[in-house]
C-alpha positions as CSV (number, residue, x, y, z in Angstrom):
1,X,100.3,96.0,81.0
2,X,101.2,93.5,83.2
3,X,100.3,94.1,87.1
4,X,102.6,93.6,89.3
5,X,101.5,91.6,93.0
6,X,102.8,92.9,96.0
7,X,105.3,90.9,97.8
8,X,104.0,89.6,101.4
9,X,106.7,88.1,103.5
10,X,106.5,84.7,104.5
11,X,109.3,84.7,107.2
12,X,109.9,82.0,109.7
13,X,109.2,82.6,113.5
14,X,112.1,80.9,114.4
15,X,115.4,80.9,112.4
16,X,117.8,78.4,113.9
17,X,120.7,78.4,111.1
18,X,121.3,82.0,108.9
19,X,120.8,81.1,105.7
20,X,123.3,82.9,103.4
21,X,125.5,85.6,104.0
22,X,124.3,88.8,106.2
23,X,124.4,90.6,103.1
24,X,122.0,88.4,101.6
25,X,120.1,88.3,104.1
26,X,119.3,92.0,104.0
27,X,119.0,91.2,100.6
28,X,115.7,89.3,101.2
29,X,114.3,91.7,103.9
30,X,114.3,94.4,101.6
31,X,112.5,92.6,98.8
32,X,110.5,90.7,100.6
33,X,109.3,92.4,103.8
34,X,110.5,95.7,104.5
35,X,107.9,98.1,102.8
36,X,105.2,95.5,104.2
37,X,104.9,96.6,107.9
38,X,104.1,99.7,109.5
39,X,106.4,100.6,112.4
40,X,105.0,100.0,115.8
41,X,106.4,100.3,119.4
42,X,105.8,98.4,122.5
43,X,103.0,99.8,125.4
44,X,104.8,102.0,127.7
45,X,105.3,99.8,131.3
46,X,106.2,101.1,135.1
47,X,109.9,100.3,134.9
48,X,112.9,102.8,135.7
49,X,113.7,104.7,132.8
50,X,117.8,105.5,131.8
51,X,118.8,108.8,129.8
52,X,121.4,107.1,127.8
53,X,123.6,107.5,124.9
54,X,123.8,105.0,121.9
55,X,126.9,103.7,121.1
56,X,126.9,101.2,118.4
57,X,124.4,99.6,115.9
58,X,125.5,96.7,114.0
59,X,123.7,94.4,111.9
60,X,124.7,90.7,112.4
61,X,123.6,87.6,113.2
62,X,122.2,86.0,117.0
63,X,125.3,83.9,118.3
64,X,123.0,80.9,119.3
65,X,119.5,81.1,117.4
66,X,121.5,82.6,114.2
67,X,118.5,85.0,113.5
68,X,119.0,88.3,111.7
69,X,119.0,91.2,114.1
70,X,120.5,94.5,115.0
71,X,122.6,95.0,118.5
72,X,122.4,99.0,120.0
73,X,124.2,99.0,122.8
74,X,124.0,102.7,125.0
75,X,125.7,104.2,128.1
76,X,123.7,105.3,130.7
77,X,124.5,109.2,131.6
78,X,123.8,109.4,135.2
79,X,121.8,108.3,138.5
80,X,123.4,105.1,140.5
81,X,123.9,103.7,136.9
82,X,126.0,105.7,135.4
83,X,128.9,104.3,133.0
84,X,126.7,100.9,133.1
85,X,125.8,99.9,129.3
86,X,122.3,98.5,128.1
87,X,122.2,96.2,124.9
88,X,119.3,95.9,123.0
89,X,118.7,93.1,120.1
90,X,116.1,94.2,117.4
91,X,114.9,91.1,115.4
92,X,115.1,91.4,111.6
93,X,113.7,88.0,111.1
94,X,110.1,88.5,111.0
95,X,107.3,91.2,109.9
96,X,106.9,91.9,113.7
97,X,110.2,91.9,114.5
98,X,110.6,94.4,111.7
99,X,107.9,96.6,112.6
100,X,109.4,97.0,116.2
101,X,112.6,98.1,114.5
102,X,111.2,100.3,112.2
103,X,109.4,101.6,115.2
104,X,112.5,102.1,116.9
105,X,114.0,104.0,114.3
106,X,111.1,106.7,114.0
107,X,111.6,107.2,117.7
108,X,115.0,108.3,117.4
109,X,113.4,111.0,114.7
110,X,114.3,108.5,111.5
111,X,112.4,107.9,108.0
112,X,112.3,104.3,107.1
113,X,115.3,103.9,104.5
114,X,114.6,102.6,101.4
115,X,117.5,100.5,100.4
116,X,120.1,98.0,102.8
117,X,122.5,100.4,101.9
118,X,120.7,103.9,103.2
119,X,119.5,101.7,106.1
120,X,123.3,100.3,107.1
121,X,124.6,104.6,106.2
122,X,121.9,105.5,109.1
123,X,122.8,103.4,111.7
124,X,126.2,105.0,111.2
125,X,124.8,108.3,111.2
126,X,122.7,107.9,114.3
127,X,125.9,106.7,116.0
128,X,128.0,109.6,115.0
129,X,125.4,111.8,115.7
130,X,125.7,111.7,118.7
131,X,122.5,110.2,119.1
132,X,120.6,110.1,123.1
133,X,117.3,108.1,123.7
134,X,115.6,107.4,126.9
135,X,115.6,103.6,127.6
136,X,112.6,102.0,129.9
137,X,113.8,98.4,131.2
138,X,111.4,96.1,132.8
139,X,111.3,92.6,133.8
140,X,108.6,90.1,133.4
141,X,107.7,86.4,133.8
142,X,107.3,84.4,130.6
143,X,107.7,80.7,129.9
144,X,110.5,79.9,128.0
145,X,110.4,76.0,126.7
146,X,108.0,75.5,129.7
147,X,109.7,77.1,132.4
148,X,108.9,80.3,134.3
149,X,112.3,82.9,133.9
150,X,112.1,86.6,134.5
151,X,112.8,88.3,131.0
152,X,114.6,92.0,131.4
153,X,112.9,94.3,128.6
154,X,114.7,96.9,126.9
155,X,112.6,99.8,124.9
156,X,112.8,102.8,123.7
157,X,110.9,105.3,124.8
158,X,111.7,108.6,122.8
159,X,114.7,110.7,121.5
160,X,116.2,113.3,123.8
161,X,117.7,116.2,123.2
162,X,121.3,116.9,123.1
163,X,120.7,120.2,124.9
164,X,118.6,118.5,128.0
165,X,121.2,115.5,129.1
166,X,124.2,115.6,131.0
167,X,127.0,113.6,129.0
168,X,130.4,114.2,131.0
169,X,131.9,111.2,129.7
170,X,135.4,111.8,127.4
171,X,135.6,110.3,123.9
172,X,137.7,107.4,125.2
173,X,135.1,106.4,127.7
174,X,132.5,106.0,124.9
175,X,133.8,103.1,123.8
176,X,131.6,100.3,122.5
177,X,132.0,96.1,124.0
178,X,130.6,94.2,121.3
179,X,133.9,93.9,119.3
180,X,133.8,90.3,119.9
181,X,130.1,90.4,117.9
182,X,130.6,90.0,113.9
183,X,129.0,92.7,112.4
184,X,128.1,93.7,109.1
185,X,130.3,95.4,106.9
186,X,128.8,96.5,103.8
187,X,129.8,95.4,100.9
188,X,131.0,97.9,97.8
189,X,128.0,97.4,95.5
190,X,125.1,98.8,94.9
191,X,121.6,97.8,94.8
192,X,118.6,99.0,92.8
193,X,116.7,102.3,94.2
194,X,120.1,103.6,95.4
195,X,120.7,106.9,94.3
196,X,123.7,107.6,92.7
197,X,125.3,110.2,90.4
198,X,127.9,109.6,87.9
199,X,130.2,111.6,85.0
200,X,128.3,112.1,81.7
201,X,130.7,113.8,79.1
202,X,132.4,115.6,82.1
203,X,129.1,116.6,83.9
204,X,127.9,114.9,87.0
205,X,124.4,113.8,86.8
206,X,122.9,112.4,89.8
207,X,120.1,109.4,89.2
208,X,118.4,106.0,90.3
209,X,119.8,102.8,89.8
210,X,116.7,100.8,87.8
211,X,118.6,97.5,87.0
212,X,122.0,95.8,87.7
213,X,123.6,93.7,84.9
214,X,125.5,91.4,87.4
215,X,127.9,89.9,84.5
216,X,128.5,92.8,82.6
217,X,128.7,94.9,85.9
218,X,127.0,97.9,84.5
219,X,123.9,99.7,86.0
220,X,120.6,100.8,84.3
221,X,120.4,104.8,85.5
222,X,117.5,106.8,85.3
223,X,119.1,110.1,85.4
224,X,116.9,113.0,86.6
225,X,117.2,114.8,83.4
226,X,115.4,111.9,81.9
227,X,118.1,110.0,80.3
228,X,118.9,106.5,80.9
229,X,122.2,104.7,80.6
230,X,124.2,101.9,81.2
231,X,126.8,103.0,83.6
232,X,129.9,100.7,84.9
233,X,129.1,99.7,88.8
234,X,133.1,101.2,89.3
235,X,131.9,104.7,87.9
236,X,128.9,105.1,90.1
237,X,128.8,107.5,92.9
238,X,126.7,108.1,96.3
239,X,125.0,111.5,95.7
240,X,126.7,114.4,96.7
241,X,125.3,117.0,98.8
242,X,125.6,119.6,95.7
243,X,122.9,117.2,93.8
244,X,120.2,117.1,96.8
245,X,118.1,120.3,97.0
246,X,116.2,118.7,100.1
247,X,112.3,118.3,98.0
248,X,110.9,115.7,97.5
249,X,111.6,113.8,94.6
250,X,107.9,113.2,93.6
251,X,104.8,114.6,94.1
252,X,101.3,114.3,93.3
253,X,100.3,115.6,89.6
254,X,103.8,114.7,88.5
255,X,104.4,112.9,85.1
256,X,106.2,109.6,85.3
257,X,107.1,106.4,83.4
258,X,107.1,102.9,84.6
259,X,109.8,100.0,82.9
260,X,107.5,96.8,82.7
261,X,108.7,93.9,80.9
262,X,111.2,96.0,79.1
263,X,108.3,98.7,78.0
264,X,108.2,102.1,79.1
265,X,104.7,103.1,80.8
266,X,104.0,106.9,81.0
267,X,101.1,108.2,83.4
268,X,100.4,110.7,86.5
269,X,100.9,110.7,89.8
270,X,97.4,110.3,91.3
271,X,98.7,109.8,95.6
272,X,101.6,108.7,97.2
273,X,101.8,107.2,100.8
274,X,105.0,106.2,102.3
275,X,107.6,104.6,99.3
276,X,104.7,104.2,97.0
277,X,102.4,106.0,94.8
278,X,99.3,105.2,92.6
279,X,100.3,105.7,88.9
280,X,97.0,106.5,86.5
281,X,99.2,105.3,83.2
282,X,97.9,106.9,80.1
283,X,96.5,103.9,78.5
284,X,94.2,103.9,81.9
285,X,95.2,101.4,84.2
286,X,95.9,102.6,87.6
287,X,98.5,100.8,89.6
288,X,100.6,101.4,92.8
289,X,104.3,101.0,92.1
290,X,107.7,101.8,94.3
291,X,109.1,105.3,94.2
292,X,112.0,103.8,93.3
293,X,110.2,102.2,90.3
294,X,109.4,105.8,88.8
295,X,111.4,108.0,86.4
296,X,109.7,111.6,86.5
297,X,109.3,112.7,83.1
298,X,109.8,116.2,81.3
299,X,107.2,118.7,81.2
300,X,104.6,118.8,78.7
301,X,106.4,122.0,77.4
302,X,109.3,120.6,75.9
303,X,107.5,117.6,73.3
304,X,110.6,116.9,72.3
305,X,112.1,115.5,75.2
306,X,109.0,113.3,75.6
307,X,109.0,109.8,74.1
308,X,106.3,109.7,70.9
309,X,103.1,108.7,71.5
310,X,102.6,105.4,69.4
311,X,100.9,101.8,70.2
312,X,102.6,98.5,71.7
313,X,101.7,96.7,68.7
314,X,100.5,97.2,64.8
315,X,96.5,97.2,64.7
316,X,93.7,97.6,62.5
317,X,91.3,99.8,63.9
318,X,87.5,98.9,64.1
319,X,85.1,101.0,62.1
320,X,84.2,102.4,65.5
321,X,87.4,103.4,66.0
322,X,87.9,104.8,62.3
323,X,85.1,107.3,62.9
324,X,86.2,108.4,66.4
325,X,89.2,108.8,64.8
326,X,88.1,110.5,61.7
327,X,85.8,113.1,64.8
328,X,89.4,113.6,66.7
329,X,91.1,115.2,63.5
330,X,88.3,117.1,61.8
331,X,88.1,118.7,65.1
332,X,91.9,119.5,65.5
333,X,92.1,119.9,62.2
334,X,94.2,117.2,60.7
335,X,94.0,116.4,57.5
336,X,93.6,112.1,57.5
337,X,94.7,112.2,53.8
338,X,98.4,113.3,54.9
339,X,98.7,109.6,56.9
340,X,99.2,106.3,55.8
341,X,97.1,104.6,58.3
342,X,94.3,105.7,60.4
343,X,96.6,104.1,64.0
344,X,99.1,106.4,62.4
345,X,97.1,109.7,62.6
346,X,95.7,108.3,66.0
347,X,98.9,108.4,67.4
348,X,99.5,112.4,65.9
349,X,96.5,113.2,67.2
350,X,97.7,112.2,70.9
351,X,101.2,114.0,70.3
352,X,98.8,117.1,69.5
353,X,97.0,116.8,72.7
354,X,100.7,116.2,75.3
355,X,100.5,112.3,75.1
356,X,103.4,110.4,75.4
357,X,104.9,106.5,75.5
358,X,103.2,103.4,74.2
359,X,99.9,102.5,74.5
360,X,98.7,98.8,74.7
361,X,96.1,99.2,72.3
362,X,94.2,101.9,69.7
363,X,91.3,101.6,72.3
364,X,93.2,102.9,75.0
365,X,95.0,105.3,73.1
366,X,91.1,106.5,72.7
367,X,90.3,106.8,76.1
368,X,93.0,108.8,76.7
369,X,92.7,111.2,74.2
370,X,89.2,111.5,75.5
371,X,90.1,111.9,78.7
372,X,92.7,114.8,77.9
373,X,90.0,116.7,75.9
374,X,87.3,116.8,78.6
375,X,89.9,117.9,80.7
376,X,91.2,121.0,78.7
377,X,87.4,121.9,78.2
């Protein structure tokens, strides 16, 4: 199995001209540097803090260094301030920059999304909301191009409640002023990891987009029934609230197969942290891959359902092997006469014992079956 090498962003500090469209841009965020960082927030400084209210939260681009970055822009609620508005601009640019937003976002009681288009559906969310977040502003000395200038700082500090604020302002007072600011507007495609659902024979089965076939414009699904189709980008759905039962989607112990180079992978869950989890495949690598990289397979109950246990590749087994092999069936009673080759009773032998997928060799197939029989002892 080929191992995949995680992606570390090598992002300019300084982006003068936006290369591509904002879409694109996200485009490279996402693959290149969003699951990289950990979110992180600024030290708290002595500075007056503002309850506020958030009114907007657009992606687009800095008007004169062109850098990637999202605008919030809140109303303060009360005090000498009131009715004045604070804008904020979160760099998307570079892993720190990132990190800061991210930050930002679990302040305001967020997960990190894991696609451009869940992040772009929570920023409206959190706008709609409505969402209200204590702002600290404080103004420092830094050099900028070798001069001294006082530089106002805008942070967030935490969430507040709803319940605990004091907005009096009417619905056509909360209006936001950065109309003249060109903001994102996503586009209607899809990207991989999104979860979708779609109409299967007049059933609505909701699944994860694997793959998008850009000039056939048709999606790879991984339903969550286990099937996996090729489903026109026009016939795809977001995921109704009907197909969400609010669990998690995987967890630790769970069966699962990975597509590498066009081959199916199966193996276990060993842990997962954040959008990731460590995979123990059954031909015994172990591997940390994207939850959005996994398709959770069947139970061992129903063999059926589960892909047959067979190897990546035909093989004539060592004389070692030949005797293991020859040990494995006289103890589960197969007969090796009823087989044509001894890779093929290998193969029964790990259908007998809940094995599943393609193995890259009759060695690991071995160790596997080895593995499973210690275990059931």
């Amino acid at each position: 199995m080929s191992r995949k090498k995680s992606k570390k962003a090598r992002r300019q500090e300084e982006t003068t001209e936006p290369s591509g469209g904002i879409d694109e841009q996200l485009d490279e965020v996402f693959e290149e540097a969003w699951d990289d960082v950990d979110p992180k927030s600024f030290d708290e400084l002595p500075d007056a803090n503002y309850e506020t209210r958030l009114l907007a939260a657009l992606i687009n681009n800095a008007q004169t260094s062109g850098r990637l970055q999202c605008s919030w822009e809140a109303i303060v609620l009360g005090g000498e301030q009131k009715g004045r508005h604070i804008f904020k601009h979160d760099g998307l640019d570079t892993e720190d920059g990132l990190a800061y937003f991210q930050g930002n976002l679990a302040k305001l009681g967020y997960e990190k999304p894991k696609t451009k288009k869940a992040l772009v559906k929570l920023l409206e969310e959190i706008i709609d909301a409505p969402t209200y977040v204590l702002i600290r502003l404080s103004t420092r000395k830094r050099k900028v191009e070798g001069e001294l200038r006082e530089i106002q700082n805008k942070r967030f500090i935490r969430a507040l409640d709803s319940d605990s604020v004091n907005d009096e302002f009417e619905e056509d007072e909360l209006v936001s002023t950065m109309g003249a600011v060109e903001d994102y507007q996503e586009e209607d495609s899809w990207s991989k990891g999104d979860e979708v659902q779609a109409d299967v024979d007049g059933t609505t089965y909701p699944g994860v987009i694997k793959s998008i076939n850009e000039e056939e414009q048709t999606a790879r699904v991984h339903f969550e029934d286990g099937d996996k189709l090729d489903i026109a980008l026009d016939d795809l759905e977001e995921v109704s609230s009907e197909n969400r039962n609010g669990e998690p989607e995987f967890e630790k112990g769970d069966r699962v197969e990975v597509e590498i180079d066009g081959t199916d992978y199966p193996g276990e869950i060993q842990k997962i942290k954040g959008d990731s989890a460590t995979i123990e495949f059954d031909d015994g690598d172990v591997e940390k891959h994207d939850l959005s990289e996994l398709t959770k397979l069947k139970e061992h109950g129903d063999k059926e359902e589960l892909p047959p246990c067979s190897l990546l590749k035909k093989e004539k087994l060592t004389s070692t092997e030949r005797r293991t092999v020859n040990k494995f069936a006289k103890t589960d009673e197969f007969e090796p006469d009823n087989y044509d080759t001894k890779a093929q009773l290998l193969c029964e032998i790990g259908d007998y014992h809940g094995l599943s997928g393609k193995f890259k060799s009759a060695a690991a197939l071995i160790k596997a079956i080895k593995k499973t029989i210690d275990e059931e002892d």
